[in-house]
N, C-alpha and C positions, 0 to 999 in steps of 0.2 A: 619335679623334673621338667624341665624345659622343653616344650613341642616343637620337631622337630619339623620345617622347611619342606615340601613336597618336591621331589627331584624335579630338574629340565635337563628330560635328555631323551633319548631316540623315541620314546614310549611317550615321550609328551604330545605329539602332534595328532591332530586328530583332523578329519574335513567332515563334512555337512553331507548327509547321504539323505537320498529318498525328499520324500515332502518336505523336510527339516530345512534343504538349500532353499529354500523361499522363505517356510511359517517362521523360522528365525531370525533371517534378512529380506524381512519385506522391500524396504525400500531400494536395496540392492538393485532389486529386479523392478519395483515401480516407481522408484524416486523416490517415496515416503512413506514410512505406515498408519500416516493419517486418512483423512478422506479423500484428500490428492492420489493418494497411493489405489483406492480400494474404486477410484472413476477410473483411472488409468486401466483395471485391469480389464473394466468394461470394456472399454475402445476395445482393450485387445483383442476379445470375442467380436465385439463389430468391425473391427478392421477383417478378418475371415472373412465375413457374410459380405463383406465391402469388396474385398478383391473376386468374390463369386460373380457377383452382380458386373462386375467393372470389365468383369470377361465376357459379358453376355449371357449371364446365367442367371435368370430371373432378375425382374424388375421390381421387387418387393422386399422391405426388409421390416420385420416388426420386433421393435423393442418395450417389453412390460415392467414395467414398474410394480412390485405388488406391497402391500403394507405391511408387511413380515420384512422388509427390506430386499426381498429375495430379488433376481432378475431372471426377465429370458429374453435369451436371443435366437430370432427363427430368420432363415432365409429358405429361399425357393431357386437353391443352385444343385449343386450336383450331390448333394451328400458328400462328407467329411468320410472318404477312405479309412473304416476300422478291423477290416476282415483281414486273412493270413497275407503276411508278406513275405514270400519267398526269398527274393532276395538278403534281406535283414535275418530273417530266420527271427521272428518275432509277429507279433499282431499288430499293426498299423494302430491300435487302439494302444495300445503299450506305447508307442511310441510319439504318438501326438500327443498325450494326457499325462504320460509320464516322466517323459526325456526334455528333456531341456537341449535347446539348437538341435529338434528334430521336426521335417515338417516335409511339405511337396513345393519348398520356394529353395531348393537349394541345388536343384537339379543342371545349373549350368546350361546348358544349350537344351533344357528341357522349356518350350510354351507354354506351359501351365498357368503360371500368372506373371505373361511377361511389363508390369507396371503393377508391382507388388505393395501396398503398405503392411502386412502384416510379416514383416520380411523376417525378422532375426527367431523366428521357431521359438519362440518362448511362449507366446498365449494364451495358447489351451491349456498348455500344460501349468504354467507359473497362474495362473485364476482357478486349475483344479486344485493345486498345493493348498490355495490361502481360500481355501471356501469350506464352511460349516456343510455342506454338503453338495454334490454338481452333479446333475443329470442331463445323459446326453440323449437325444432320440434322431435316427440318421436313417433316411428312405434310400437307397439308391438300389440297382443292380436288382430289383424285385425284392429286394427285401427291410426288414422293416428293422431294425440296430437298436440296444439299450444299453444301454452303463450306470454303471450305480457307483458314485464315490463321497467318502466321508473322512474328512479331514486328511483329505491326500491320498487314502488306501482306496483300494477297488472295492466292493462288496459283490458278489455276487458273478463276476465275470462278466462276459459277453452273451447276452440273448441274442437268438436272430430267429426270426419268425418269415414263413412268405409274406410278401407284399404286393398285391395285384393294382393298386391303385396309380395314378398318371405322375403323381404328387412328390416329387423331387426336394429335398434337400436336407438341412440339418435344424435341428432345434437343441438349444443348451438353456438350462434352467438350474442356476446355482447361488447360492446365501451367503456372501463373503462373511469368513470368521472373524468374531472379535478379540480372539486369542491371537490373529495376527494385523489386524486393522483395530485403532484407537476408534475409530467411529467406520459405519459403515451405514450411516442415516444420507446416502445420496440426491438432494434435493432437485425438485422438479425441472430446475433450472437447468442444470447441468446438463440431460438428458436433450431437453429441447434445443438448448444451446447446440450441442454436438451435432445434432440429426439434419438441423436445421444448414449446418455449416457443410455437412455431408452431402446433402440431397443440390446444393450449390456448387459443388464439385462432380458430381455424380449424373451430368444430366439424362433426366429419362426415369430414374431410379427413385421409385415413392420410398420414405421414410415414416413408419407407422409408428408414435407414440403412443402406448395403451398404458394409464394410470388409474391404479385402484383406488377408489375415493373413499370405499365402501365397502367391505366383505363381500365377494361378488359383481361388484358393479365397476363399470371401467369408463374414464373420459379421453375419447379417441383422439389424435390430433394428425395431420397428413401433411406433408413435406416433401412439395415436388418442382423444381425450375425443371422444364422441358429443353429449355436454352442454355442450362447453367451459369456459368457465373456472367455472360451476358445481362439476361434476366435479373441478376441480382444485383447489378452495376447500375442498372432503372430502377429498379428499387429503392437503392439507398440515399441515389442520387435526388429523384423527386421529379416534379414536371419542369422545376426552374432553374434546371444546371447549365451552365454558359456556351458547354458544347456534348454535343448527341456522342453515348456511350458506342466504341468501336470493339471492334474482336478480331483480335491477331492470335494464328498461329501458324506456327511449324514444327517440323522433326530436324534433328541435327545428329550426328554420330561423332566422337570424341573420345578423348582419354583424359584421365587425372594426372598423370604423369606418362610419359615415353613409355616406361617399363611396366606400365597397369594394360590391363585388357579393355579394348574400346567399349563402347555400350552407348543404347541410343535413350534420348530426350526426346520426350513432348514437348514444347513448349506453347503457354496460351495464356494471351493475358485481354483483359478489359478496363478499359478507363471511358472515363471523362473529367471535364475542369466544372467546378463548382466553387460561388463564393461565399457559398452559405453552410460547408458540407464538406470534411475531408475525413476519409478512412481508409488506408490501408491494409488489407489483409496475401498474406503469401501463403499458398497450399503446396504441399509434397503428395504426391500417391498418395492422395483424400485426405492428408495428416495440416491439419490445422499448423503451421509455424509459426507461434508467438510469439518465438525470440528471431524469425526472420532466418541470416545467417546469407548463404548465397545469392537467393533472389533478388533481397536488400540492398545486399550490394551492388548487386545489378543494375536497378531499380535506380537508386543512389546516381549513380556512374552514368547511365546512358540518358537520363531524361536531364540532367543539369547539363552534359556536354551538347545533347540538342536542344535544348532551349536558351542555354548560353550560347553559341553559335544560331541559333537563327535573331536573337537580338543586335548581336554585332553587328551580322549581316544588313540587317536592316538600319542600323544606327539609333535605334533606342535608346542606349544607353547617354546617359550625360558625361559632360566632360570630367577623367581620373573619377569615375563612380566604380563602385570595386565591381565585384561578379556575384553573381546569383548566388543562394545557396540550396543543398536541399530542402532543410525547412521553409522558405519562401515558396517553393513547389507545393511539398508537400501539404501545406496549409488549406490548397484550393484542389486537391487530388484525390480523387473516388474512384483506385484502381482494387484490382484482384486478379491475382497471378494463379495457373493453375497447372504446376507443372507433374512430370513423369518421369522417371530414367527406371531403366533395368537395372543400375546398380547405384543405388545411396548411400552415404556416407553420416548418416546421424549424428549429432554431437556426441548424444547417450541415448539411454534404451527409451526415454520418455519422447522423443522424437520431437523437441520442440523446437528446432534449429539444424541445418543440415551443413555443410561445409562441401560440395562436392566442387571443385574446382572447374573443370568444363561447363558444370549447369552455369555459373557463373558467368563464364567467356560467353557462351554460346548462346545465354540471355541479355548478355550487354552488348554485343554485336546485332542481335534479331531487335533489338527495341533501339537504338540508334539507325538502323534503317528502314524501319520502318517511319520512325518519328519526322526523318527526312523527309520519305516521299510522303506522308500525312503534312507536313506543311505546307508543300507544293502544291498538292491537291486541295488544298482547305486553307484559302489565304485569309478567309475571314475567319475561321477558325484560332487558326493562329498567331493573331494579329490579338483578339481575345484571349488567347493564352497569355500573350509576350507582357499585356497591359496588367494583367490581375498578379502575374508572378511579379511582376517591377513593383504594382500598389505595395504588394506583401513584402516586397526588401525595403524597400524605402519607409513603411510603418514601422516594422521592426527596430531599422536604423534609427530613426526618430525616437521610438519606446527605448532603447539602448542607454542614447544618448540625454535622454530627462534622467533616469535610472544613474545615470555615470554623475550628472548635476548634482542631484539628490546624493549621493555618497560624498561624494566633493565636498557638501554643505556638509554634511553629517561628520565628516570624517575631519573636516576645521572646527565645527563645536567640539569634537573630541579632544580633540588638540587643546582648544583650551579648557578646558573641565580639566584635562590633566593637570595644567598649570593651578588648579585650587588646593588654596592649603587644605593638607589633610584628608583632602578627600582620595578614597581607595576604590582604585575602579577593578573591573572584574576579566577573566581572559574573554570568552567570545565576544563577536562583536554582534549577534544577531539578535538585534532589537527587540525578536519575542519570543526570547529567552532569559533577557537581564531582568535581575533583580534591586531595586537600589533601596537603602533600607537607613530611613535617616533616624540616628541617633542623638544623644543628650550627652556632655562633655568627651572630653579622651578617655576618662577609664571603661566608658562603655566602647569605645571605637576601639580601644584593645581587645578587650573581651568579645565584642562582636567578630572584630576580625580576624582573630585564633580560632571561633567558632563557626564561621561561615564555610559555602562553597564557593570557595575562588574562582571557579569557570564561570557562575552566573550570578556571583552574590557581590553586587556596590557598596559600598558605607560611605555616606556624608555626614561627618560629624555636626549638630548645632553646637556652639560654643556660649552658653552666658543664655539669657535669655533672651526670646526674640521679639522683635517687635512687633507690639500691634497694633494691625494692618487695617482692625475696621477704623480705628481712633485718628490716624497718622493720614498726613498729607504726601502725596506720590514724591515730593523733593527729598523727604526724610525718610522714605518706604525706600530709594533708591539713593539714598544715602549709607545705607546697611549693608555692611560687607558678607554679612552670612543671610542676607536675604539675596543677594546680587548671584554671591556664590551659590547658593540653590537652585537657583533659576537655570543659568550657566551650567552647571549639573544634567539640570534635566533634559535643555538643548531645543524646548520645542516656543521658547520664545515667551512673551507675553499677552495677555488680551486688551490690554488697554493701550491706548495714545499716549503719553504724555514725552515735555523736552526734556526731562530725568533720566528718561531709561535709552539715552542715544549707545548704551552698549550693549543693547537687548533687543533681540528680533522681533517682529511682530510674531503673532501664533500661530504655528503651523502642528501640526498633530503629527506628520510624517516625520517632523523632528523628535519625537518625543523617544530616547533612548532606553525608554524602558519600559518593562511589560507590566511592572508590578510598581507601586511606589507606595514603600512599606515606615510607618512613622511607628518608631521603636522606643519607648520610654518609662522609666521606670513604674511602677504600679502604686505609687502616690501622689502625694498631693502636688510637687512639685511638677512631679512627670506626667502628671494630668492637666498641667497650666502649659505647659513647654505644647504638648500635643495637641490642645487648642489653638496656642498661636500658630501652629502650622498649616493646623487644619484651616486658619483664619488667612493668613498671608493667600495659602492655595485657591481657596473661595474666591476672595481679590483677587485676583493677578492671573489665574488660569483656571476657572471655573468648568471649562470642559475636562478637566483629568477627573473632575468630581462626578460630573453631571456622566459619563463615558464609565466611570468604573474603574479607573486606574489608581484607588487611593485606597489605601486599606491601613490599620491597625493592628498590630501587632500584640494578642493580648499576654500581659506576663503573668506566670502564676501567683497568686498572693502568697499559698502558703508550698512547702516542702514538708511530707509525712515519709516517716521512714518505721520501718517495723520489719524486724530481724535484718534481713537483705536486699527487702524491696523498698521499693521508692513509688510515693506516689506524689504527682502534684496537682495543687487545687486552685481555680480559679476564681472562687465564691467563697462565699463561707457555706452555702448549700453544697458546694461540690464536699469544703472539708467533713462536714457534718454528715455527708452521704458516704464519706470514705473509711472515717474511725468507726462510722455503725455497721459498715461492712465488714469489717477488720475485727471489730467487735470493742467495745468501749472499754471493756473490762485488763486489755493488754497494754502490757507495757509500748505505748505509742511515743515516738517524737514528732513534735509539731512545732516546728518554727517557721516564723514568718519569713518569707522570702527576703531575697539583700535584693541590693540593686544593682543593677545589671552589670556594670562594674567591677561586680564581687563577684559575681558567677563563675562555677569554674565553663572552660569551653564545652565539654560533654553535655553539662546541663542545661549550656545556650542551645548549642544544636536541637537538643532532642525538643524543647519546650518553646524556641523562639526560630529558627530557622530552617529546620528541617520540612519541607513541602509537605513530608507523607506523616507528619508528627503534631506541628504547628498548631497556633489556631491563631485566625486572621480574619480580620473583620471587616467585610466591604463598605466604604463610605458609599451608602446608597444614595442615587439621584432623587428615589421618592423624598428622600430626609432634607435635601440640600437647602428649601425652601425654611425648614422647621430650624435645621442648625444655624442659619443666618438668622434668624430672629431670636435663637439664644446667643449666639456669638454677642449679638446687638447689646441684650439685655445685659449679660455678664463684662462684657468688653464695651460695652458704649458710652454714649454721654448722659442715658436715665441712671442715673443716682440712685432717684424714689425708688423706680420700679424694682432695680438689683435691690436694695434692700429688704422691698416686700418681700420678692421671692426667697433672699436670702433667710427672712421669718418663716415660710411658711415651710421652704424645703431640707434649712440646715440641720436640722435632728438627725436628718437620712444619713448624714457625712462626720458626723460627729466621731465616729472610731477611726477614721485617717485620719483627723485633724489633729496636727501635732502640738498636742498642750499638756502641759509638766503642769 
C-alpha cells in the first residue's frame, strides 16, 4: 500500500519560538553561521559597553579571550538594567536576554544613547540564544545581578545580592555554540583588529585585550588615541605625507524624506594627501563600514567636485584633457570619516553599509566647503594636491592606453590564428585561463574536441610529420606551414632574427595566449617521434615557453583494465602490474592496450587526458632543457656514430613498443 503525502493545510504552519528564532537561523540574525556569524555576535555585546562609554560612562572596556574559546565583555558604565519593570510587567532581564527588538535605544525622545551603534535590540539577546552557555554579572543601584543561561534557557533566575562597592557596570562572559556556529575558534586577529578600529573612533576610551596563552596566564594589549581618528590619520599617514593631517567637524539636523522625522548628525572627518600611502576607512556609531554606502558617496562627490574646480580654476588642466576621477584622488588619500545620527538606516543587521540619505547630503555639502575655504587658506597645500592628483590621472591614462595597445596586438593575432586551418580555438579570451593542447592528425582533433572544455580548452592539430628543427635551416624551418601555423597559434612571436620569418613577430611573452601549452600524442612509438619534434621546433624557436614553464606533456594511458564495472587506467606497466594484484590476479581481468587517441571514446579523453582535476601532465622542466637539447642533438642531429652507440647500448629498454612482426 502506498504512503500517503502529508497534508498542506491550516495545521501546517508553524514559526520559530524562544531560542529556536536564532539557534536555527543563525545567520538570519548574524549574516552567517560560520565564524563571520559567531564575531559578529561579539561586536554585538561590544557595541553595548561602546555605547556606555560613548555616553560618558567609563573609560575602559576589557575584552578576554580565553582558550576554551569562551569570551568576556566587561565595561565600567551604568550596569545593564535587569530588575522589575513596571511598566512592561516583566524583568528587564526577560526582556534584554530574551526578546528580540527589546532594549533602552528605542525610547524615541528618551537621551539614553542619543548616537547609538548597538541600536536594532537584538544583541544581548540574539548572542544569549546561540551561546553553549552566557553569564551576566551587573553592579548598579547597590547591588550586585547574576544570570545563568544555557543554550537560550535561564537557569536558576535572578540573584541579587547588596552591593557596597563604587564599581559600576556590567560583565557578560559566554561560549558561542557549536550546534549553532560551524566554527567558533575566533582568531587573535580579529579581536585586535576591532578594538583597535574602535578605540580610533572612540577617543579617550582605552580598549583592553586580555588573551589566554596559558591556563591562567593572560597577554595584555591597550588601545587608546586620545585624539581619535586625528591621531590615527598620523599614524597611517607617517612623517612623509605631502600635507599635515586636518580635522573637520559639525552637527547638522535633517530628514530622509519630507514625511520622516528629522534627527541630528555628527559629522567629523580627517585626511591628508600622501604619495606613498592611501587608505580609506568610513565609521557609523563606532561601526566599522566596509561596504561604505553613504559617506562614500559623499566622499566620492564632494572631494572630485573640489579638486576638479580648483584645477580649472587655476588652469591646470591641458588642452580637451578630460576631468579627474575618484580613483586618481583616491590613490594619494589617507582620510577617515567618523560619523553619528540618532537615526540610521543599515543596509542589514551586520551593519556593514548604511544608506541614510541626509548623512549623505549633509556630508557632501560640509566637505565641499570646507575643501573650499582649505584651498584658500593653504595655497601651497593645494597646489600639492592639484599636482599629485593630475600625476595620478595622467599615469593611469598612459597604463590604460599601453593596456588598450596590448589587446589591439593581441586581439589581430587572434584574428589570425583564427584564419589556421583547423585549428579550434576556445570561448574565453583570458590568457590565464586558456588551454591549447596540440595534437597528431584529425582523428585525434575530433576526439580531442568532443572531449574537451570548450570555455578554455584550444586544439592545434599537427598534420604529417614535422620537421626537424635541430637539422633544418630557418628558410626551410619557415618554409613549413604547420610550423608557421603553430607559431601564429601561440601569438607570442619568435626568439630568433632571421629574413624567413618577415611574418612572425619578434618574442614577446605578453603575447603568449596561453597558460598551458599541452603536446598530446599518442603513447607510441610514432607519437613519441611527433612529440619530440615539437618539443624540438619549441627549444628552437621559442626557448622561453621551456625555460618559464609553459610546455607540458600530456601523458596517455598505456593500458585500459576493466573488471566487472570498474575501469581502471595504467600508465606503466608498474601501474598495470600494481593494479591486477590489487584486484587480485586470480579474476577474470580485461587488459588491453590502449588505441590511439583517435579511437578514444570522448568520456575516456576527458577523464584520462583533459580533465585538470583527472589528468596527468608533465611539466617540461627548465632544469631538463640543457639535458634534452643534447639528446634532441644526439637523436635528431648530424652524429650518426654517436646515435648508434646509444642506440646499442639503450635499445633493449624500447624493444616492446617497437613495432616488429
Amino acid at each position: 500500500m502506498a504512503s500517503r503525502k502529508p497534508q498542506y493545510d491550516n495545521s501546517s504552519i508553524t514559526s520559530l519560538k524562544g531560542a529556536d528564532r536564532v539557534r536555527k537561523r543563525p545567520g538570519v540574525i548574524f549574516g552567517s553561521d560560520g565564524l563571520d556569524g559567531c564575531e559578529h555576535a561579539v561586536f554585538e555585546i561590544l557595541s553595548n559597553a561602546i555605547d556606555e562609554a560613548k555616553e560618558g560612562h567609563g573609560d575602559l572596556i576589557t575584552v578576554t579571550r580565553f582558550l576554551d574559546h569562551s569570551i568576556q565583555v566587561e565595561d565600567l558604565g551604568r550596569g545593564c538594567p535587569v530588575d522589575w519593570n513596571e511598566k512592561e510587567g516583566k524583568f528587564n532581564w526577560e526582556l534584554v536576554f530574551c526578546e528580540l527588538y527589546a532594549g533602552g535605544k528605542y525610547g524615541g525622545g528618551d537621551d539614553n544613547y542619543e548616537y547609538s551603534l548597538g541600536l536594532n535590540g537584538l544583541g544581548s539577546c540574539a548572542t544569549q540564544y546561540a551561546s553553549e552557555y552566557f553569564d551576566a554579572l551587573i553592579r548598579r543601584d547597590g547591588f550586585e545581578y547574576t544570570l545563568h543561561f544555557e543554550k537560550g534557557e535561564n537557569v536558576g533566575g535572578l540573584k541579587k545580592e547588596p552591593y557596597a562597592g563604587k564599581k559600576t557596570g556590567s560583565t557578560f562572559h559566554w561560549k558561542p555554540d557549536l550546534d549553532v556556529f560551524t566554527d567558533i575558534d575566533i582568531p587573535t586577529e580579529y579581536y585586535t583588529d576591532v578594538m583597535k578600529r574602535q578605540a580610533v573612533v572612540n577617543a579617550g576610551v582605552t580598549f583592553r585585550f586580555k588573551n589566554e596563552t596559558a591556563p591562567g596566564r593572560f597577554e595584555t594589549t591597550d588601545f587608546l588615541y586620545e585624539n581619535g581618528i586625528q591621531d590615527y590619520v598620523k599614524e597611517l599617514a607617517g612623517e612623509k605625507s605631502l600635507t599635515q593631517p586636518v580635522f573637520w567637524q559639525t552637527e547638522r539636523k535633517g530628514q530622509d524624506r519630507e514625511d520622516k522625522p528629522e534627527y541630528k548628525v555628527k559629522l567629523s572627518v580627517s585626511f591628508c594627501f600622501s604619495n606613498t600611502v592611501n587608505i580609506i576607512e568610513y565609521y557609523h556609531n563606532s561601526s566599522w563600514l566596509e561596504h561604505g554606502g553613504s559617506p562614500e558617496k559623499a566622499a566620492k562627490s564632494a572631494f572630485v567636485s573640489a579638486i576638479d574646480g580648483y584645477l580649472r580654476q587655476q588652469g591646470k588642466y591641458q588642452k580637451n584633457e578630460s576631468k579627474i576621477t575618484w580613483n586618481d584622488i583616491m590613490d594619494c588619500l589617507v582620510m577617515v570619516s567618523n560619523n553619528f545620527s540618532t537615526q540610521t538606516s543599515y543596509e542589514n543587521q551586520t551593519k556593514k553599509a548604511i544608506n541614510n540619505k541626509f548623512v549623505q547630503e549633509a556630508m557632501t555639502d560640509f566637505l565641499k566647503e570646507q575643501m573650499q575655504v582649505y584651498f584658500i587658506e593653504n595655497p601651497f597645500d593645494a597646489e600639492k594636491i592639484g599636482e599629485q592628483v593630475l600625476i595620478n590621472k595622467r599615469s593611469r591614462e598612459s597604463a590604460e592606453k599601453a593596456r588598450l595597445n596590448i589587446k589591439k596586438k593581441l586581439t589581430g593575432n587572434m584574428d589570425l590564428s583564427n584564419r589556421v586551418q583547423k585549428f579550434v580555438d576556445c570561448r574565453t579570451k583570458d590568457a590565464e585561463r586558456r588551454e591549447l593542447y596540440i595534437v597528431e592528425g584529425d582523428s585525434a582533433l575530433g576526439s580531442v574536441k568532443l572531449s574537451r572544455d570548450a570555455e578554455f580548452q584550444g586544439i592545434m592539430p599537427v598534420r604529417g610529420k614535422i620537421l626537424n628543427c635541430l637539422k633544418a635551416d630557418y628558410a626551410k624551418i619557415f618554409k613549413s606551414e604547420i610550423i608557421t601555423d603553430l607559431l601564429k597559434v601561440l601569438g607570442c612571436g619568435i626568439e630568433v632574427n632571421d629574413k624567413h620569418a618577415k611574418d612572425l613577430a619578434s618574442f614577446d611573452l605578453m603575447n603568449l595566449r596561453w597558460s598551458k601549452v599541452v603536446i598530446c600524442t599518442d603513447a607510441d612509438v610514432d607519437g613519441y617521434q611527433i612529440r619530440t619534434l615539437i618539443l624540438t621546433m619549441l627549444w628552437r624557436l621559442t626557448p622561453t615557453l621551456i625555460r618559464r614553464g609553459y610546455v607540458y606533456i600530456a601523458e596517455s594511458p598505456l593500458y585500459e583494465i576493466n573488471y566487472k564495472e570498474k575501469t581502471w587506467f595504467a600508465y606503466s606497466n608498474k601501474e598495470k602490474d600494481d593494479i591486477v594484484a590489487e584486484i587480485g590476479a586470480d579474476k577474470k581481468i580485461s587488459i588491453q592496450r590502449s588505441k590511439g587517441l583517435g579511437e578514444n571514446e570522448p568520456e575516456m579523453m576527458w577523464l584520462t587526458t583533459m580533465n585538470p582535476d583527472t589528468r596527468r601532465l608533465i611539466k617540461v622542466m627548465p632544469e631538463d632543457v640543457e639535458a634534452t637539447a643534447r639528446m634532441f642533438d644526439l637523436l635528431l642531429g648530424d652524429n650518426l656514430q654517436g646515435r648508434k652507440d646509444h642506440i646499442a647500448e639503450n635499445g633493449y629498454k624500447f624493444l616492446e613498443l617497437a613495432d616488429i612482426s
